[in-house]
C-alpha positions in Angstrom: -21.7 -18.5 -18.8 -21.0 -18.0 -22.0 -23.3 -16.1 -24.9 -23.7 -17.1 -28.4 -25.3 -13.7 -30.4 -26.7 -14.3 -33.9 -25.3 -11.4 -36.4 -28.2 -9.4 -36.4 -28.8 -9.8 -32.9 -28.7 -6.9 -30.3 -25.8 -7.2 -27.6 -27.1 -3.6 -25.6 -28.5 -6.0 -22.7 -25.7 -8.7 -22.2 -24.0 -8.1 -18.5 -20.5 -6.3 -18.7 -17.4 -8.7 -17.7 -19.2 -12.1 -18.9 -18.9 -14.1 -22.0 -20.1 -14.1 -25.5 -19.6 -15.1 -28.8 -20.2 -12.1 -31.8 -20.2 -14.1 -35.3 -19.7 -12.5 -38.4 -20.2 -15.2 -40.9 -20.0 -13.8 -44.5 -16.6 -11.5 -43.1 -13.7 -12.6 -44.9 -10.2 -11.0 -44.0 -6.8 -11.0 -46.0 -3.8 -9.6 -45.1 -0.7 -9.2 -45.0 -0.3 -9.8 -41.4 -2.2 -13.2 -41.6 0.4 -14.5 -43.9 -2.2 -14.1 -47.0 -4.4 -16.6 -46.2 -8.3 -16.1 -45.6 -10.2 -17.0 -42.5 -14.0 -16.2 -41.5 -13.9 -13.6 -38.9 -15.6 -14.3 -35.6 -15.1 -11.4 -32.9 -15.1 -13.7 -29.6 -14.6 -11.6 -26.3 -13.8 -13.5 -23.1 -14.5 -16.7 -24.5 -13.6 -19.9 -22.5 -13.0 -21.9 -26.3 -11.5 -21.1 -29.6 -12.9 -22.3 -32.6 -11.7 -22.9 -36.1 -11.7 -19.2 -38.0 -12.3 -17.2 -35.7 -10.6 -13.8 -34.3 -10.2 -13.7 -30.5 -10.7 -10.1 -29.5 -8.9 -10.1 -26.0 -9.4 -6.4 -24.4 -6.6 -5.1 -26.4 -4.7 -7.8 -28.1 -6.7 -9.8 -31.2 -5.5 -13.8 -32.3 -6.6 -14.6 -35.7 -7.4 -18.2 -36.1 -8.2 -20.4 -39.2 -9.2 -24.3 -39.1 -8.4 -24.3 -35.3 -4.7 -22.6 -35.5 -3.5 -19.7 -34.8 -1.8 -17.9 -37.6 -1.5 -14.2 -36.5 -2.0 -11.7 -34.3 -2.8 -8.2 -33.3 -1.7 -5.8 -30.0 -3.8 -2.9 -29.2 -6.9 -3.2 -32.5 -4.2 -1.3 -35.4 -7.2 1.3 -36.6 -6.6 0.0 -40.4 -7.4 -3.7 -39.3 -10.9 -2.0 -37.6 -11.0 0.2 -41.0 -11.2 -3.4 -43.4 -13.3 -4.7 -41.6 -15.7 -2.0 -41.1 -15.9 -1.3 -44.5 -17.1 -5.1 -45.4 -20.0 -4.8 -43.0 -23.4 -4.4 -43.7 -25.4 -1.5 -41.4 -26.6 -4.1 -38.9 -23.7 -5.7 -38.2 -21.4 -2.4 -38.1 -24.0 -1.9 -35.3 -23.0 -5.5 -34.0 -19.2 -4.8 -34.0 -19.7 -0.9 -33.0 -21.6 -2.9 -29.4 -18.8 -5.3 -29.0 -16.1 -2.6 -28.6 -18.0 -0.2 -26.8 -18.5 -3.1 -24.3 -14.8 -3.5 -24.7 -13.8 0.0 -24.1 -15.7 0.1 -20.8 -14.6 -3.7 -19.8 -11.2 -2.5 -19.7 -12.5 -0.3 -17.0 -13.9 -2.3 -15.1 -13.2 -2.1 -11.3 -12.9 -6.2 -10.9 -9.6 -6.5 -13.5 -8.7 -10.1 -12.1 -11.9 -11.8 -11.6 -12.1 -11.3 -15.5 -10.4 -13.1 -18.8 -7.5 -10.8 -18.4 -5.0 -12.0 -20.7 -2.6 -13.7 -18.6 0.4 -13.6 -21.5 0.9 -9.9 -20.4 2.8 -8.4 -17.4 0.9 -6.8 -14.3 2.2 -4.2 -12.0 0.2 -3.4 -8.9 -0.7 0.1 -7.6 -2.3 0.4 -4.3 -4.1 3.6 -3.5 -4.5 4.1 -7.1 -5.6 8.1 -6.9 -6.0 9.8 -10.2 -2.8 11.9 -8.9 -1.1 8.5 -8.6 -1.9 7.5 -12.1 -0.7 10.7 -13.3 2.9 10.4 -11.6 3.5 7.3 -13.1 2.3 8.0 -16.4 5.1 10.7 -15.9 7.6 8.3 -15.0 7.1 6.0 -17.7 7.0 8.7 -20.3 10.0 10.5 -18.8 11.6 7.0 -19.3 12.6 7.0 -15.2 10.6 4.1 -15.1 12.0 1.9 -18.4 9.3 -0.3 -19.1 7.9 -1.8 -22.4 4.1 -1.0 -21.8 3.3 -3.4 -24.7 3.9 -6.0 -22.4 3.6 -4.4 -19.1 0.5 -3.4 -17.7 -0.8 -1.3 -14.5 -3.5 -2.8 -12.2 -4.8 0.1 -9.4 -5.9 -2.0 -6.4 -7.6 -0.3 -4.0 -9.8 -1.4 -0.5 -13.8 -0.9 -1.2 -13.5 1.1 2.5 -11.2 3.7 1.2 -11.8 7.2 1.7 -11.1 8.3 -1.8 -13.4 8.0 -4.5 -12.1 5.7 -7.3 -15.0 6.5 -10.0 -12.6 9.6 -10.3 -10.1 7.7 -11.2 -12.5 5.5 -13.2 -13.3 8.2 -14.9 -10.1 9.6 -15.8 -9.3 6.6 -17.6 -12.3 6.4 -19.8 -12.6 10.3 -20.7 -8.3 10.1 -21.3 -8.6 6.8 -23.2 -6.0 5.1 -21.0 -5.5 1.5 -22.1 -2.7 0.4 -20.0 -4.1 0.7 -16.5 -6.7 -1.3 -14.9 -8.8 -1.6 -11.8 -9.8 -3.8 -9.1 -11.4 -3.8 -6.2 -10.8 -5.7 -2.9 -14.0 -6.2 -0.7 -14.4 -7.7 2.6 -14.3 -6.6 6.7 -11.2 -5.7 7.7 -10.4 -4.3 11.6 -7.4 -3.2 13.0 -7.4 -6.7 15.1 -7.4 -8.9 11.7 -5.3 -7.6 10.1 -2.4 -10.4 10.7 -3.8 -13.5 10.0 -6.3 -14.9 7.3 -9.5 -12.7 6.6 -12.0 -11.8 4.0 -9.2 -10.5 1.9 -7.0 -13.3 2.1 -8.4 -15.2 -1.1 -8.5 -11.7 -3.3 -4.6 -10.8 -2.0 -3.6 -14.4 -3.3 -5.3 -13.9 -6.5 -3.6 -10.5 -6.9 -0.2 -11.6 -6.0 -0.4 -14.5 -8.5 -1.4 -12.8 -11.7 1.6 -10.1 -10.9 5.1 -8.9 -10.8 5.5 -6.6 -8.5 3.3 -3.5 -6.5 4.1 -0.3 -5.6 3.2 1.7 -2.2 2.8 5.4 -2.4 2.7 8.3 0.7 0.1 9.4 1.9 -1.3 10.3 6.0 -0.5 8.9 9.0 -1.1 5.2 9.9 -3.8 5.0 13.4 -1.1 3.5 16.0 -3.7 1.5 17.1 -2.2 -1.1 14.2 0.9 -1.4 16.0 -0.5 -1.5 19.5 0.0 1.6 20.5 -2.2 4.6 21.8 -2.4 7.8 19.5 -0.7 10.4 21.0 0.7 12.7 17.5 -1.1 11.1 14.8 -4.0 12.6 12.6 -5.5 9.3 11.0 -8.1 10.3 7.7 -7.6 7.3 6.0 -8.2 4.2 8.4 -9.9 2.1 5.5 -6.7 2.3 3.3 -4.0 1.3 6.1 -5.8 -1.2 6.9 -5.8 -2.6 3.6 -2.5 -1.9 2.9 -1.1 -3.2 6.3 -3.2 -6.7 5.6 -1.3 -6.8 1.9 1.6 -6.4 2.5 1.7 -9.0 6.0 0.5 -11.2 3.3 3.2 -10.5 0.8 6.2 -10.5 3.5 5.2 -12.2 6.9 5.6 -10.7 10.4 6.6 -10.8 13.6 2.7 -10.3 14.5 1.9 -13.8 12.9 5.2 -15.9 13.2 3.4 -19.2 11.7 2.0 -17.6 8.4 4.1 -18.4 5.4 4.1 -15.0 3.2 3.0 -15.5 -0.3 6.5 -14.2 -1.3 8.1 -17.8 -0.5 5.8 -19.1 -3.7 7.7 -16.0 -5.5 11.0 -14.6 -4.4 11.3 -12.4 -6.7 8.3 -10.0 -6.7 9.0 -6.6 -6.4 7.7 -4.8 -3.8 8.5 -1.4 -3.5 7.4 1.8 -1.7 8.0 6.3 -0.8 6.9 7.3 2.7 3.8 6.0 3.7 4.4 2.9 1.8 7.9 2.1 3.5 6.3 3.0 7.0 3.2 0.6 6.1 5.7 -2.0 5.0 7.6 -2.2 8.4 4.6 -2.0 10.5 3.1 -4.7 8.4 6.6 -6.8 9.3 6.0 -6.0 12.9 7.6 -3.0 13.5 6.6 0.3 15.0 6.8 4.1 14.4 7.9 7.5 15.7 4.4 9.1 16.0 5.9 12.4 15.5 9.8 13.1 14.8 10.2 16.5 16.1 8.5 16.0 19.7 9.2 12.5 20.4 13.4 12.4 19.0 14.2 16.1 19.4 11.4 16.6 22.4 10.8 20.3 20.0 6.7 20.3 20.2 5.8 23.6 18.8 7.0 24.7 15.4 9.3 27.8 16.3 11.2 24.8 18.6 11.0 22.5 15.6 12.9 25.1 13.0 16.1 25.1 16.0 16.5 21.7 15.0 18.2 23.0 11.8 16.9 22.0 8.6 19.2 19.8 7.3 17.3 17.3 10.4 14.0 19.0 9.1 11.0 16.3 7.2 9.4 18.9 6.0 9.1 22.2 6.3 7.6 24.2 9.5 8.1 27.9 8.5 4.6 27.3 6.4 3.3 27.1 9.9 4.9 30.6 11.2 5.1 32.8 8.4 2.6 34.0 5.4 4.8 33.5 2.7 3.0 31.9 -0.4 6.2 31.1 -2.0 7.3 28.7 1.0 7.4 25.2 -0.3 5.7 22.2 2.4 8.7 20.0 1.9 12.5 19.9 2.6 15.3 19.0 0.7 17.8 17.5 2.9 20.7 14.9 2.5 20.8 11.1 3.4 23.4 8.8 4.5 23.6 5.4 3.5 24.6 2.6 5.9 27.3 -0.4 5.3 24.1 -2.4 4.1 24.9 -3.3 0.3 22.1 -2.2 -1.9 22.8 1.1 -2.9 26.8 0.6 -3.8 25.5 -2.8 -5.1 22.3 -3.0 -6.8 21.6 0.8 -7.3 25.9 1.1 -8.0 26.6 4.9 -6.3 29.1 5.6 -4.0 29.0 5.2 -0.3 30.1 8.5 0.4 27.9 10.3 -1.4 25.0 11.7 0.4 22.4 12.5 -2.6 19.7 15.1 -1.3 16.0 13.9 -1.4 12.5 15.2 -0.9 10.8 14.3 2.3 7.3 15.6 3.4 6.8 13.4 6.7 6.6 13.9 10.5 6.7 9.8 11.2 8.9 7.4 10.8 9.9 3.8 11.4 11.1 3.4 14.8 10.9 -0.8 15.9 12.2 -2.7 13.0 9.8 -5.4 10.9 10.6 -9.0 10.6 13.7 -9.5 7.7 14.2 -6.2 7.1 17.2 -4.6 7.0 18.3 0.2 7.5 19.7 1.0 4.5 19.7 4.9 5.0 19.5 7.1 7.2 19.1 11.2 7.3 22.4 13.2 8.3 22.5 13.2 11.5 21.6 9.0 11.6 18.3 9.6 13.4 16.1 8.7 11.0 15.8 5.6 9.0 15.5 6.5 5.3 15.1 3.2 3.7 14.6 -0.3 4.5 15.4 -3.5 2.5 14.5 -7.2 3.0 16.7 -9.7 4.4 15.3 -13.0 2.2 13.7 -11.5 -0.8 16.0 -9.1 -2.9 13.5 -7.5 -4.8 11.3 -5.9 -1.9 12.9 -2.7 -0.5 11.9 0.9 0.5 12.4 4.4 1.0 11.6 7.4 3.3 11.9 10.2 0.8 9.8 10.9 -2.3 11.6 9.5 -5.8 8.7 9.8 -7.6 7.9 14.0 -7.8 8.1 15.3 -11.0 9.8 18.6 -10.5 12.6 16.8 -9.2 13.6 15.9 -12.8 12.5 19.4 -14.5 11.9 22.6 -13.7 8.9 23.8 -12.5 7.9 26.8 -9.9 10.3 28.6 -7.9 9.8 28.4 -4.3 11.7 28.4 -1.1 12.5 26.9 2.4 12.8 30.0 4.6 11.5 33.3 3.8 14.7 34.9 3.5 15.9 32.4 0.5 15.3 33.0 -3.1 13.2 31.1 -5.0 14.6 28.3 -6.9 13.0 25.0 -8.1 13.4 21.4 -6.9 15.6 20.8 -9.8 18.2 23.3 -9.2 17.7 22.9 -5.5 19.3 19.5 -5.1 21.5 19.9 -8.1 22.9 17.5 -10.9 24.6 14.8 -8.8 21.1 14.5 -6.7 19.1 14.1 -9.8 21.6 11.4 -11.1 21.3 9.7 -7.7 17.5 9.3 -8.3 17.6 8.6 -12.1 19.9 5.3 -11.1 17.0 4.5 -8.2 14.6 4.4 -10.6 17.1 2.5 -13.5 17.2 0.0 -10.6 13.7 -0.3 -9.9 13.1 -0.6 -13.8 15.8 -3.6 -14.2 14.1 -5.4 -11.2 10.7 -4.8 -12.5 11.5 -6.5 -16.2 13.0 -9.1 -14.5 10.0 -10.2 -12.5 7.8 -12.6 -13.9 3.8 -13.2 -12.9 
């Protein structure tokens, strides 16, 4: 449906996310940036046709049109452009224009990003589980330049399940009050169950719509998975977060096919390109979404150590995280460990990342699972120092979908932060200094890698 509003018209009561037509007809702009020449200035937001003279205000990008072509454009409203016109308006109809972007602003954060007249000349990245936390870590990344994007052309979609367990007007609302324009949300709604997970459901038509208007996506940690996904009985898992397993299990069998569902055709084969990507949870999620299983708990099920004093004999360069917080007071002990890796013969990281084989970077991991059963096409790429653990998995058909075990993405791996330590004897050092600057190079080129792939990727 599209609206038509006369000048002097109100706009408080049109429905946010539908279409309509602001007209300005005595405006007249000239600029430089329009290559001198004069058109009539009609504001349009998400309308279906252009018209001659007319500037198409599309969330953050403007086109300026005259006699039916287009002869200039804006990115992100420059506040000089807003200034000119401004300043040519009469009360009513700075009122007029004032309405348009305030319906604007809040459009842009709108929880239903696809299902409106997104402009579909940009890039879209995909976060799942999109947390205010979340946001924040990869605002870091970008602005740290780890992840080497051009956000002029790159945007961030959070996609989240509506039967989460977080609360995503948080997040909502960290976008308005911060005046965020490069990430989005949208919402996925439907019945999912642990049986229906592996075949077409409710949210079968929304992941197809997701996976078309993007590049890639990106997994992130988080709690354990109920086993009950894998078809197995919970014997050392603490499930808080069914809703958001679920809905990231059902994604990613869409994206990459399974063993669970041997006739579905994953979307991927439309796209082989896509990145998909993941850090913990997200690589465990993406091999039991393949058809693979996991270690319910590392320390009782591989080691057979079941209380935490048994755990710590383990030694802690075997350690996932660290289980002194659970025997000593100590405020200064950190919940993580910092161990070392091993990569296999698989090529990607001598290939596509380009470090040595030998070298056995160190890496954050806070986890007591881990992928046990292998999915369908995926491939161990690392594994911790003593080969136990898998570390990172890769996919056999499509290049640009792999994961890891340990945690890339923390911040005070890069810089320093607070001093803490593993056991309570150690002094207190940071992340940084902990893993040292071969370690920090290691991840710098994971994330360079990550970055290429990601550029490379088309919608």
């Amino acid at each position: 449906m599209q609206y038509i509003v006369p000048a002097f018209e109100r706009m408080t009561r049109l429905p946010f996310g539908q279409q309509f037509i602001a007209i300005f007809p005595e405006l007249k702009l000239q600029t430089n940036f329009v290559k001198r020449r004069t058109a009539k200035t009609v504001v349009i937001v998400a309308a279906a046709n252009i018209r001659k003279r007319v500037v198409y205000f599309y969330h953050t990008e403007i086109l300026i049109f005259a006699k039916g072509r287009k002869i200039g454009s804006f990115t992100d409203f420059p506040s000089f452009f807003y200034s000119y016109i401004w300043l040519k308006l009469k009360p009513m109809k700075k009122f007029l224009l004032l309405t348009v972007s305030i319906v604007l602003f809040l459009g842009a954060f709108s929880q239903d990003f696809f299902n409106t007249d997104f402009n579909k000349h940009k890039k879209y990245i995909i976060l799942t589980n999109p947390t205010v936390a979340n946001l924040k870590t990869v605002q870091f990344l970008v602005n740290a330049k780890l992840l080497d994007v051009n956000t002029r052309k790159m945007k961030f979609v959070g996609v989240y399940f509506a039967g989460q367990a977080y609360d995503f007007t948080q997040t909502k609302k960290y976008l308005e009050e911060n005046k965020i324009g490069n990430f989005y949300l949208h919402e996925i709604k439907g019945e999912l169950t642990d049986e229906n997970l592996f075949g077409e459901n409710d949210c079968t038509p929304q992941l197809k719509q997701v996976f078309e208007n993007s590049a890639g996506v990106f997994f992130f940690g988080g709690p354990d998975i109920q086993p009950e996904i894998y078809d197995e009985e919970n014997s050392l898992s603490v499930v808080t977060d069914p809703g958001r397993h679920q809905f990231e299990t059902t994604f990613l069998f869409h994206l990459l096919g399974s063993y669970r569902n041997e006739d579905y055709k994953p979307l991927l084969e439309k796209n082989k390109n896509y990145v998909v990507t993941g850090f913990c949870l997200g690589m465990q999620t993406m091999n039991v979404a393949t058809g693979g299983t996991l270690i319910q708990d590392i320390p009782a099920e591989i080691y057979e150590a079941e209380t935490p004093e048994k755990t710590l004999e383990i030694g802690r360069a075997n350690l996932h995280r660290n289980y002194w917080q659970e025997i000593s007071k100590d405020s200064l002990l950190m919940g993580i460990n910092l161990h070392t890796i091993q990569f296999t013969d698989h090529p990607f990281f001598g290939k596509a990342v380009e470090v040595s084989k030998s070298f056995n970077p160190r890496v954050l991991s806070s986890h007591h699972q881990a992928a046990e059963k292998i999915g369908k096409n995926l491939e161990v790429i690392a594994v911790s120092a003593d080969g136990k653990i898998v570390e990172g998995l890769a996919h056999k058909k499509y290049p640009n979908v792999f994961a890891v075990q340990f945690h890339p993405e923390v911040q005070a791996l890069y810089e320093d932060r607070e001093k803490l330590k593993f056991h309570p004897d150690d002094q207190p050092m940071t992340f940084n200094d902990i893993i040292g600057k071969k370690s920090v190079r290691f991840h710098e080129k994971y994330w360079g890698y990550i970055s290429y792939v990601l550029r490379k990727s088309k919608n």
